[in-house]
C-alpha positions as CSV (number, residue, x, y, z in Angstrom):
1,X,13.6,30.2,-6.7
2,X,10.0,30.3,-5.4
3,X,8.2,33.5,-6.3
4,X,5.4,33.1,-4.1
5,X,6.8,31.8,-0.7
6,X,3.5,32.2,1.3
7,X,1.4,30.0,-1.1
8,X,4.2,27.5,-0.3
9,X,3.5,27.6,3.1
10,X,-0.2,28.3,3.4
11,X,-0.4,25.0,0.7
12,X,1.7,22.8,3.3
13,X,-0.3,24.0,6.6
14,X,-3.8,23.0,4.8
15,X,-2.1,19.6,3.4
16,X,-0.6,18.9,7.5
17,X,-3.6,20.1,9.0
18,X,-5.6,17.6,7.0
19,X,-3.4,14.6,8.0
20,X,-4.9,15.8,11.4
21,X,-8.3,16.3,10.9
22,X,-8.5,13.4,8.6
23,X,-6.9,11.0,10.7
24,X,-6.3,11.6,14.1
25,X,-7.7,9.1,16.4
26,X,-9.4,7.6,13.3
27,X,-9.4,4.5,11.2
28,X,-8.7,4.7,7.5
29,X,-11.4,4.9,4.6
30,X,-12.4,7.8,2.3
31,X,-9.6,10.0,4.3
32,X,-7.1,8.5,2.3
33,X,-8.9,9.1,-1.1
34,X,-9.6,12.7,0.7
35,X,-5.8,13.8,1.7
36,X,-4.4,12.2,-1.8
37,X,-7.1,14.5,-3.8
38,X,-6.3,17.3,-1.2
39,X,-2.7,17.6,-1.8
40,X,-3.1,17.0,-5.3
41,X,-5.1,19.9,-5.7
42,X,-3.0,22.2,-3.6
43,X,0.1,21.4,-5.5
44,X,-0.9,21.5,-9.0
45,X,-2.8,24.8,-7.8
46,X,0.5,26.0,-6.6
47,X,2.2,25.0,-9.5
48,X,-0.2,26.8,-11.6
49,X,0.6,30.1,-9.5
50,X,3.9,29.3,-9.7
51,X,3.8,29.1,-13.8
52,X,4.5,25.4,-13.6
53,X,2.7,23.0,-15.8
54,X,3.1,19.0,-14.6
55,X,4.3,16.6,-17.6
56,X,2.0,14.6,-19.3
57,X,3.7,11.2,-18.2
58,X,2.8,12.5,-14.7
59,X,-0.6,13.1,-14.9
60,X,-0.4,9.1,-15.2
61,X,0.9,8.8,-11.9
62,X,-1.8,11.1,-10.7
63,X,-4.9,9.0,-11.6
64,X,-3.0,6.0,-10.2
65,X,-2.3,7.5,-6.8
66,X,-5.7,8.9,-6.9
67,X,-6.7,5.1,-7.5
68,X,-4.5,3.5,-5.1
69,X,-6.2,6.5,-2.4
70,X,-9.8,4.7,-3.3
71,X,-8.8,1.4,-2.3
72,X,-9.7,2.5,2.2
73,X,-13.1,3.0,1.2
74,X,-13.3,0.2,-1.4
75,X,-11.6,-2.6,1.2
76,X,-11.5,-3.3,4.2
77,X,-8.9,-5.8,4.2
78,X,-5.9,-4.8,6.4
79,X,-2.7,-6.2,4.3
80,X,-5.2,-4.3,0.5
81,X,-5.1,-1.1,2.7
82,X,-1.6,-0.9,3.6
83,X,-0.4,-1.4,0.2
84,X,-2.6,0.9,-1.4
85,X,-1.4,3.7,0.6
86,X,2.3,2.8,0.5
87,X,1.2,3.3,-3.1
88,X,-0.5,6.0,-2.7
89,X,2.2,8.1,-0.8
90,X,5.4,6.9,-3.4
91,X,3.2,7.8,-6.9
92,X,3.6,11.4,-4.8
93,X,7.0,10.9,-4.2
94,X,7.3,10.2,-8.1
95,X,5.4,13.7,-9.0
96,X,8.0,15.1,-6.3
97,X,10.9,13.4,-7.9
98,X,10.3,14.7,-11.4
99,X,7.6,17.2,-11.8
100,X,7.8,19.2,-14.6
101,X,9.4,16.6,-17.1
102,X,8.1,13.5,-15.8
103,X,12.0,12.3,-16.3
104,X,11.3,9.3,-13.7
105,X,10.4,6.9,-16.2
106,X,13.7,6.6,-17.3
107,X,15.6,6.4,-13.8
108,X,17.3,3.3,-13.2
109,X,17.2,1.7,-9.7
110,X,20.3,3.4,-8.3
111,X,18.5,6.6,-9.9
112,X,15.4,6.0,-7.7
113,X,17.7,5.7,-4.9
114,X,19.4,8.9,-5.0
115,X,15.9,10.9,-5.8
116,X,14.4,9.5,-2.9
117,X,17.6,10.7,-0.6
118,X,17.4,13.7,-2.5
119,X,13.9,14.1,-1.3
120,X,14.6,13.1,2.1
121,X,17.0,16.0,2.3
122,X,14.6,18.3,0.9
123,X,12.0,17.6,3.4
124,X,14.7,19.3,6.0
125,X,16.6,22.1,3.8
126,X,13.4,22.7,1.5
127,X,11.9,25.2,4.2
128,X,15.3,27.0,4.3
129,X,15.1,28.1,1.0
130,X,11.5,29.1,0.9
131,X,13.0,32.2,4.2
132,X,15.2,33.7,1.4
133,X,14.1,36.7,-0.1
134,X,12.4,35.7,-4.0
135,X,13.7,37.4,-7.4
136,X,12.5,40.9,-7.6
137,X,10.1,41.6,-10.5
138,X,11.2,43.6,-13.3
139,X,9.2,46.6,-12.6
140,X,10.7,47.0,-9.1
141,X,7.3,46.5,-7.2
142,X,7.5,44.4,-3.9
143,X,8.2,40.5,-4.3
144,X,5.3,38.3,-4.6
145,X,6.0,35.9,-2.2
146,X,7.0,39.0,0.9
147,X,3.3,40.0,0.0
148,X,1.8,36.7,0.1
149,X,3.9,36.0,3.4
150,X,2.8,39.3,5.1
151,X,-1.0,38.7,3.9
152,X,-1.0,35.3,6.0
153,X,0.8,37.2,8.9
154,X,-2.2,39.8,9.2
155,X,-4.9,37.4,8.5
156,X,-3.9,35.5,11.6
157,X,-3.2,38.8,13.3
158,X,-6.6,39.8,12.5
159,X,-7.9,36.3,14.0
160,X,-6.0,37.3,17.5
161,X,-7.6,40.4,17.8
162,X,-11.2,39.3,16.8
163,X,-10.6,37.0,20.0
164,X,-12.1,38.9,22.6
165,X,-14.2,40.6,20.6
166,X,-16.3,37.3,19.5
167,X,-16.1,36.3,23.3
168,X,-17.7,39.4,24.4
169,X,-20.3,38.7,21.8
170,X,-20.4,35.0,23.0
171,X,-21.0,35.5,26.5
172,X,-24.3,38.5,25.4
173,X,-25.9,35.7,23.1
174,X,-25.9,32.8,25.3
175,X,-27.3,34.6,27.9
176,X,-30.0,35.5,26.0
177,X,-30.6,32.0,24.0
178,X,-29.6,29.1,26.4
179,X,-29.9,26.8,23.6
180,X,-27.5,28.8,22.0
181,X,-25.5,29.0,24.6
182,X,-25.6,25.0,25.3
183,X,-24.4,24.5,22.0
184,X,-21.9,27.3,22.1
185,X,-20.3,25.3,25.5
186,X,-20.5,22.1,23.9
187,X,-17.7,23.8,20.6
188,X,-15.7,25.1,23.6
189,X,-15.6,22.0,25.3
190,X,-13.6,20.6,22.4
191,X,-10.5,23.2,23.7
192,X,-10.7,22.1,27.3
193,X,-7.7,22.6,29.4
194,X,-7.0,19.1,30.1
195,X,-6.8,18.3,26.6
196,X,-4.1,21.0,26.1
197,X,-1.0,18.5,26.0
198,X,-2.9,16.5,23.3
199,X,-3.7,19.9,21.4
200,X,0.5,20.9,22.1
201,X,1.1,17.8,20.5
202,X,-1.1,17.7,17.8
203,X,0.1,21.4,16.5
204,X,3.8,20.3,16.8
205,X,3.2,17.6,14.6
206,X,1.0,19.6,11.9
207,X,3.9,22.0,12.0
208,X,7.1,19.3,11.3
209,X,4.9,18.0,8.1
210,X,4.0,21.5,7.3
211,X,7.6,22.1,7.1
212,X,8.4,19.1,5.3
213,X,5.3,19.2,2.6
214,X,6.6,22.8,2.2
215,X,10.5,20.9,1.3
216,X,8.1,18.5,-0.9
217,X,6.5,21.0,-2.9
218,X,9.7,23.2,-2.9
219,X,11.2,20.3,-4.7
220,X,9.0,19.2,-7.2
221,X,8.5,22.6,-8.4
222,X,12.5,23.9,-8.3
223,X,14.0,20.4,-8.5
224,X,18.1,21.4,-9.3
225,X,18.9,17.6,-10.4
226,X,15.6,17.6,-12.9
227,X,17.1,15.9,-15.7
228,X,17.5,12.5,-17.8
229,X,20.1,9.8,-16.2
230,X,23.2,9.7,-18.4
231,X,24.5,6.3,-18.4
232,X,27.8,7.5,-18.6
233,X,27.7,9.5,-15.6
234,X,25.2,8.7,-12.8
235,X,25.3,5.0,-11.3
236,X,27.6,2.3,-10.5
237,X,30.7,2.2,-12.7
238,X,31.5,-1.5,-13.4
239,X,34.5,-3.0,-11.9
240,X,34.5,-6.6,-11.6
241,X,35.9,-8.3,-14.4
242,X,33.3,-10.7,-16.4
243,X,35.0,-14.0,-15.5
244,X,34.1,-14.5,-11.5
245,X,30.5,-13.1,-12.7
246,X,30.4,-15.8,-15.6
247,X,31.9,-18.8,-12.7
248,X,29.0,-17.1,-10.2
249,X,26.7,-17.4,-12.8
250,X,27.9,-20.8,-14.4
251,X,27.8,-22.4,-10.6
252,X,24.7,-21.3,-9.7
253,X,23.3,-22.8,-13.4
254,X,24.4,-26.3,-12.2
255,X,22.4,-26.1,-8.5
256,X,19.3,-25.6,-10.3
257,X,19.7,-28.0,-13.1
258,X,20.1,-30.4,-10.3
259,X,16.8,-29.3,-8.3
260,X,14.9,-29.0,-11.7
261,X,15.7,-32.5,-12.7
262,X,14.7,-33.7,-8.8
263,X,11.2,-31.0,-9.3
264,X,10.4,-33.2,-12.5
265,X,11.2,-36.6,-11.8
266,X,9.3,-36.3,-8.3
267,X,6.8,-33.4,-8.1
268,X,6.2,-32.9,-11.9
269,X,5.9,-36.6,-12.6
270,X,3.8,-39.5,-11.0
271,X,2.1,-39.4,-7.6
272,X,4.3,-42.9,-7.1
273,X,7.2,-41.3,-7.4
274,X,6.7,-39.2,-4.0
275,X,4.8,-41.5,-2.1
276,X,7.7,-44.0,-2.6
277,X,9.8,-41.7,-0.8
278,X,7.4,-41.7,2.6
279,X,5.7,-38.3,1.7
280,X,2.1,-37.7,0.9
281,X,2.0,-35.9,-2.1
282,X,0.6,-32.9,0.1
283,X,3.1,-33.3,2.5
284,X,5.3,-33.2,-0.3
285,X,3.8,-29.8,-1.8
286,X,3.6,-28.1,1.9
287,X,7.4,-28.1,2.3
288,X,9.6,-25.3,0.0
289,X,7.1,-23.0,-1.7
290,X,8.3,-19.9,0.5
291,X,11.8,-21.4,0.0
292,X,11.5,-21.5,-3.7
293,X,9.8,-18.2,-4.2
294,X,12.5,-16.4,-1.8
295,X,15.3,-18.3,-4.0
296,X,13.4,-16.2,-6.8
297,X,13.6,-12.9,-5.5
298,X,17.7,-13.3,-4.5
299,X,18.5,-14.6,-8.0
300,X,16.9,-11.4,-9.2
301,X,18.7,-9.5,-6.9
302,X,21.8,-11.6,-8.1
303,X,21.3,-11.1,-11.8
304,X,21.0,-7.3,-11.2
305,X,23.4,-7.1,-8.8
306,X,26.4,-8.6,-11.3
307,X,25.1,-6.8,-14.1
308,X,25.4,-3.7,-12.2
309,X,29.0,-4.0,-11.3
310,X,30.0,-6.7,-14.0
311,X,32.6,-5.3,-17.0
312,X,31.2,-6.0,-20.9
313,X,34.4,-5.4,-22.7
314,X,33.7,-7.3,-25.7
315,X,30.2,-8.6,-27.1
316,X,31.5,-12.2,-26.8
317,X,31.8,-11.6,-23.1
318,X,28.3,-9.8,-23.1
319,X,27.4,-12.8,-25.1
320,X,28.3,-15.4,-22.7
321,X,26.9,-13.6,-20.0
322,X,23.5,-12.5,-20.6
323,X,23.2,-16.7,-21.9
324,X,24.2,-17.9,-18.4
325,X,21.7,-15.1,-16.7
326,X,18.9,-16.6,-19.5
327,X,19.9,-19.8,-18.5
328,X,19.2,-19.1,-14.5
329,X,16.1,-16.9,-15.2
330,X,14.8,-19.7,-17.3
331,X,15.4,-22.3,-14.2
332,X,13.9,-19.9,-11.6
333,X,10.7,-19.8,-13.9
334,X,10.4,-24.0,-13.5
335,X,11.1,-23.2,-10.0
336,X,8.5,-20.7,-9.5
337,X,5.8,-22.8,-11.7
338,X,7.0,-25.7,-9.3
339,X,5.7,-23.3,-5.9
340,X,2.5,-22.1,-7.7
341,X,2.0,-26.0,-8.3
342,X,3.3,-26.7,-4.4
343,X,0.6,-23.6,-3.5
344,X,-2.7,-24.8,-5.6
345,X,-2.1,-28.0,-4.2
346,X,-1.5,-27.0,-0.2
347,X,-4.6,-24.6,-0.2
348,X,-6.5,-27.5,-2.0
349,X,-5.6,-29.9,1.0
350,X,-5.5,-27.3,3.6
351,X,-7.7,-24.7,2.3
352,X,-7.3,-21.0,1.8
353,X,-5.7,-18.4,3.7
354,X,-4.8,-14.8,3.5
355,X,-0.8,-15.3,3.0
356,X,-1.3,-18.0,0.6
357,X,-3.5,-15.7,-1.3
358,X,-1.0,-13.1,-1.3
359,X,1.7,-15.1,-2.9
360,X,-0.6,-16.5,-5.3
361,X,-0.9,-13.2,-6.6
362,X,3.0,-12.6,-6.1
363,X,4.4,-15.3,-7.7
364,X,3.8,-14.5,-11.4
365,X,4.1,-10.8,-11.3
366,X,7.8,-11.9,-9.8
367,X,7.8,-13.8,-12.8
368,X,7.0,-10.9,-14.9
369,X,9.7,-9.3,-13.5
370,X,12.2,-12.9,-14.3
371,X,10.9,-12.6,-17.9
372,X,11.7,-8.5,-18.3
373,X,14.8,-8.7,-16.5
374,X,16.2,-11.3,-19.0
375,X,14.3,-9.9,-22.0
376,X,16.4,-6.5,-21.2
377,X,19.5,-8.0,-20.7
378,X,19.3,-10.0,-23.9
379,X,18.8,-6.6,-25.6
380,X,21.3,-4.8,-23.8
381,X,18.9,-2.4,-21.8
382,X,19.1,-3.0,-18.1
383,X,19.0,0.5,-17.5
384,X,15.0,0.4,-18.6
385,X,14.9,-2.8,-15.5
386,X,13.9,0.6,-12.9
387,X,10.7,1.0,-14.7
388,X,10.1,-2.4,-15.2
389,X,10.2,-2.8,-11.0
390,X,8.0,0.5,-10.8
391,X,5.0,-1.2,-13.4
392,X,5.5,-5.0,-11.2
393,X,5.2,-2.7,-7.9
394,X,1.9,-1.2,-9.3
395,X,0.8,-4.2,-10.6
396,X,1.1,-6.2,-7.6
397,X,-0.5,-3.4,-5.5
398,X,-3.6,-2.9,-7.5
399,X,-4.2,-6.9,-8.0
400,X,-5.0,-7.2,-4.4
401,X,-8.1,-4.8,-4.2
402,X,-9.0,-6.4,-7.6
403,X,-9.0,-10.0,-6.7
404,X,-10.4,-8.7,-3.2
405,X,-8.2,-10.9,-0.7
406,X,-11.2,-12.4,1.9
407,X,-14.0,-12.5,-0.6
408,X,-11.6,-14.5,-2.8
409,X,-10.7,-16.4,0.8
410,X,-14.1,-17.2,1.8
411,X,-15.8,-18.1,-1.9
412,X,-12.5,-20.7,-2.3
413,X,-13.5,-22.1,1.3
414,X,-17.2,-22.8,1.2
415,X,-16.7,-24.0,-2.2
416,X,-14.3,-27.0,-1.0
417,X,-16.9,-27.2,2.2
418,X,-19.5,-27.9,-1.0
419,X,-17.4,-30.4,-2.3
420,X,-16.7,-32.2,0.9
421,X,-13.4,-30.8,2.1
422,X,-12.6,-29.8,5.8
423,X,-14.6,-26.3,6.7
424,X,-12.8,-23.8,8.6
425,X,-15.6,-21.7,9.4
426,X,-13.4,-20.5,12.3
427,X,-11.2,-18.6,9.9
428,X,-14.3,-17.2,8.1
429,X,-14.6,-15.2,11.3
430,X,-11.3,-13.1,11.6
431,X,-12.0,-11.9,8.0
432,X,-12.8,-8.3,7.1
433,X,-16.4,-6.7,6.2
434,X,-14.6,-7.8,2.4
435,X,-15.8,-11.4,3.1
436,X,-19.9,-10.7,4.6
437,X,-21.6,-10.3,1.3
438,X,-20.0,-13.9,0.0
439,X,-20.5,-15.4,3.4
440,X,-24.4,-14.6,3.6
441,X,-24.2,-15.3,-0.3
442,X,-22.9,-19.1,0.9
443,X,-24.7,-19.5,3.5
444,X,-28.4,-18.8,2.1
445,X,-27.2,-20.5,-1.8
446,X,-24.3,-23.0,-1.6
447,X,-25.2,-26.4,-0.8
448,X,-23.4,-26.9,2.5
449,X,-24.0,-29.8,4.5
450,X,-26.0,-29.2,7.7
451,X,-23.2,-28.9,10.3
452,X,-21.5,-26.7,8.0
453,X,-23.8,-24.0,7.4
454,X,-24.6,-23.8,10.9
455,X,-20.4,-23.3,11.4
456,X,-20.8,-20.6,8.6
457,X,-23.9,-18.9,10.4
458,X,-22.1,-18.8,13.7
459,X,-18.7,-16.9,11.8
460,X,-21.4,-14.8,10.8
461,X,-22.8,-14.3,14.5
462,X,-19.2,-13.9,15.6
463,X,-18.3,-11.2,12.5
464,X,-21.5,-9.2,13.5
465,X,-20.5,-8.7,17.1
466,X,-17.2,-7.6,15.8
467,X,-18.1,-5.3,13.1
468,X,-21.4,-3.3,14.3
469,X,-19.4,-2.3,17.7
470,X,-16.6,-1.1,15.3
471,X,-19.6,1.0,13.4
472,X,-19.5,3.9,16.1
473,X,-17.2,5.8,13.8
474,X,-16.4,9.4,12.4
475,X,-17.7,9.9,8.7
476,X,-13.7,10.0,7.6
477,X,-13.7,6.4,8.6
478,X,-16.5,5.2,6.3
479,X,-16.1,2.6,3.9
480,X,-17.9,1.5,1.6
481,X,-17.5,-3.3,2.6
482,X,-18.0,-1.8,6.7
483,X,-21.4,-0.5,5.5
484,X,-22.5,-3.5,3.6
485,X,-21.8,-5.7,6.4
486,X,-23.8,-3.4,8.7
487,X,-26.8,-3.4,6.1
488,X,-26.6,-7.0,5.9
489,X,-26.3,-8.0,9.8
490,X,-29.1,-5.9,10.3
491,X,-31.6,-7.2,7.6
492,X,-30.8,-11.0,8.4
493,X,-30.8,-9.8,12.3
494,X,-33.4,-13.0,12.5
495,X,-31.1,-15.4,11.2
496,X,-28.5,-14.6,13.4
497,X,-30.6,-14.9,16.9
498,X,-30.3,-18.6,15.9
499,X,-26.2,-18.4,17.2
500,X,-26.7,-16.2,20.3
501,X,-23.6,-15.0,21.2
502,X,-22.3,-15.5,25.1
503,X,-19.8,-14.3,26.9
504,X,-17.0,-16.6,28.3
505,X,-13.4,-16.6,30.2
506,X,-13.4,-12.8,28.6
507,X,-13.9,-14.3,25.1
508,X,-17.3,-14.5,22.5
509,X,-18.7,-17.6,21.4
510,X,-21.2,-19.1,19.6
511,X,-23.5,-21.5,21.9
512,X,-26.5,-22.9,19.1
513,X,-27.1,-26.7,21.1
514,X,-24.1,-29.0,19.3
515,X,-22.6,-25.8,17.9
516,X,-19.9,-24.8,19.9
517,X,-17.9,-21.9,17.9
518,X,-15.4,-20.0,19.3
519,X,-14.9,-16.0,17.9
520,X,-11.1,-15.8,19.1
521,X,-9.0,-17.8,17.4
522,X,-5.7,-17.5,16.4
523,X,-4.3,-18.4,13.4
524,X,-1.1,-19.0,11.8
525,X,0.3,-20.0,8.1
């Protein structure tokens, strides 16, 4: 039990009440890298009140949430951010899961289901068990947690009281100092009445995490179900018998023997071979890569799925089986090396966009997963597949802030505008603050033709107006590609008076003589 039940609850009011003042009415950047160190401090402060050292393997997940929090102020691009803290918030669901052995390493998926439910539950009945009365120390003296309790009880009684007594004070000073006073009324302007049902509602919601932090930290410090999966216990018990999963299995072999042939007697072999069918060899590679890399993910799910429920009596039966589930990871792999072919060769004719960069970053950490999925079966150890998932999952969200979606975007796109290709400058323009440094970079080095530098220039125009209105912001906002961009737009402020920007039907656009570049466009893969 909790020996200390007002740390608890003093650590989960400073954690919710940063969620407010971090992020209330404001758009994400070093506030995320602020509220994961936060609450990482408060809870490995509390456990060290509480006598409870973190695991080793957990100080792991620590540094990457604490990573995965730096990617706001490191990117600016939306799909980057919203990974990173996904991330960011389930490494801390990890810590909460396993705390003081770190046993999460070895949960299986079914595992990781029932610890997040567990969890879940926790955030409501955590509280609960933080209001009943702590173990009594040896000596008989009053329980630490009833004195910590009552300590934040008169501190806040102590605030009440001081009330009128600063007001008093309040009113003397700014009568004597009006620039005092001026100051002092604009702080009280911040708790004006007409504000009060956005204040009502801000408290109630610092108070429902509050409660639900407190259920968090309650958990990962006093966690009851704290302990190694036993295969033998915990999970699905197999009950299907191994000869409609080998006929599943066997079936679904011969459908992809048959597309594999078609993939390399057509899109593997000659251009000839295509063209004779009435498709452009780009036509050709537009159509299926989705398709294929969704077949991918449900013949995963598929080889999991029937090994979860799938009865191994004998080793000739686990034999057969993990062959045909070989067999089918090995065809998925051609079919996935057929859609990163079918990708490279649509963003070559079509150029590059921000979904087509995220599956090109997708598609071989799915095969990653293919290759340890039937690597463990092989051996026998699908129960280590959970981890595997967790390491893909990290490893997928941490390659997008590396690769650095739009600069990555707009580098591929003026480089085939170099090379001749079709310039979507227009696309250029709905990028993040990412993309400025490579756009200036392109526009002042690469060797564009005329037309298509002044399309590049006007993006640039169009990104400026954009981006230095959206600079008005709190410091918890900041970010470190925003303030690049608004260095940059301001110190080639001359270059970009040659694509004034006007006003028209309620839209921007770029009016340079035979430029005519509009700043709203939509766009869609």
């Amino acid at each position: 039990m909790p020996r200390k039940t007002g740390y608890f609850w003093l650590a989960a009011l400073l954690s919710g009440w940063a969620v407010d003042f971090l992020f209330w009415g404001k758009t994400p950047g070093i506030s995320v890298l602020l509220w994961v160190g936060w609450v990482l401090a408060l809870g490995l402060t509390l456990g060290y009140v509480e006598g409870i050292r973190p695991s080793k393997v957990n100080f792991l997940a620590v540094a990457l949430a604490i990573l995965a929090g730096a990617v706001p102020f490191l990117r600016r691009e939306p799909f980057t951010l919203f990974v990173a803290c996904l991330l960011a918030f389930c490494l801390l669901c990890l810590l909460a899961f396993s705390f003081r052995n770190g046993y999460w390493v070895f949960y299986r998926i079914w595992d990781y289901l029932v610890a997040t439910l567990r969890l879940i539950g926790e955030w409501f009945t955590g509280g609960l068990r933080l209001k009943r009365s702590p173990v009594a120390e040896s000596d008989g003296a009053k329980p630490a947690g009833k004195k910590g309790a009552n300590t934040v009880l008169l501190v806040l009684l102590g605030i009440l009281l001081a009330l009128p007594i600063l007001g008093i004070f309040g009113a003397l000073l700014s009568a004597a100092d009006p620039i005092f006073g001026a100051r002092l009324a604009d702080f009280l302007a911040i708790f004006n009445i007409e504000n009060l049902p956005e204040y009502l509602f801000r408290l109630a919601y610092i108070l429902v995490l509050m409660y639900f932090i407190a259920g968090s930290f309650v958990h990962a410090f006093y966690n009851r179900h704290d302990e190694i999966p036993d295969p033998a216990r915990n999970g699905f018990k197999p009950f299907m018998s191994w000869i409609p999963a080998a006929v599943i299995l066997f079936l679904v072999d011969l459908l992809f023997v048959a597309f594999v042939v078609v993939q390399f007697t057509y899109f593997f072999g000659a251009h000839s071979n295509i063209t004779a069918e009435g498709y452009t060899y780009a036509e050709y590679a537009r159509r299926g890569f989705f398709e294929l890399v969704s077949v991918a993910v449900i013949s995963l799910i598929l080889v999991f799925g029937l090994g979860a429920i799938t009865q191994r009596k004998t080793r000739s039966q686990q034999n057969i089986l993990a062959a045909l589930n070989l067999v089918l990871i090995c065809l998925v792999l051609v079919m996935l090396l057929s859609s990163w072919q079918r990708l490279n060769l649509y963003e070559e004719a079509y150029g590059y966009s921000r979904l087509r960069a995220y599956t090109t970053i997708f598609i071989p950490w799915l095969g990653a997963l293919l290759v340890a999925a039937g690597v463990l079966d092989v051996m026998g150890k699908m129960r280590w597949f959970g981890l595997s998932l967790v390491i893909v999952i990290v490893g997928f969200s941490l390659s997008l802030p590396i690769l650095n979606i739009d600069k990555f975007i707009a580098s591929r796109n003026i480089d085939r505008a170099v090379s001749g290709e079709e310039f979507d400058a227009a696309y250029l323009a709905t990028l993040s603050s990412d993309a400025v440094p490579t756009m200036f970079e392109g526009y002042y080095t690469a060797d564009l033709d005329p037309v298509d530098k002044a399309k590049l220039g006007a993006s640039l125009a169009c990104m400026s107006q954009r981006l230095l209105q959206s600079q008005e912001q709190p410091w918890q906002s900041y970010n470190l590609p925003d303030a690049t961009a608004s260095a940059l737009f301001i110190a080639n402020q001359e270059m970009l008076e040659k694509y004034p920007l006007t006003m028209k039907d309620g839209f921007w656009q770029v009016d340079a003589g035979e430029i005519q570049f509009s700043c709203n466009s939509l766009y869609l893969d």
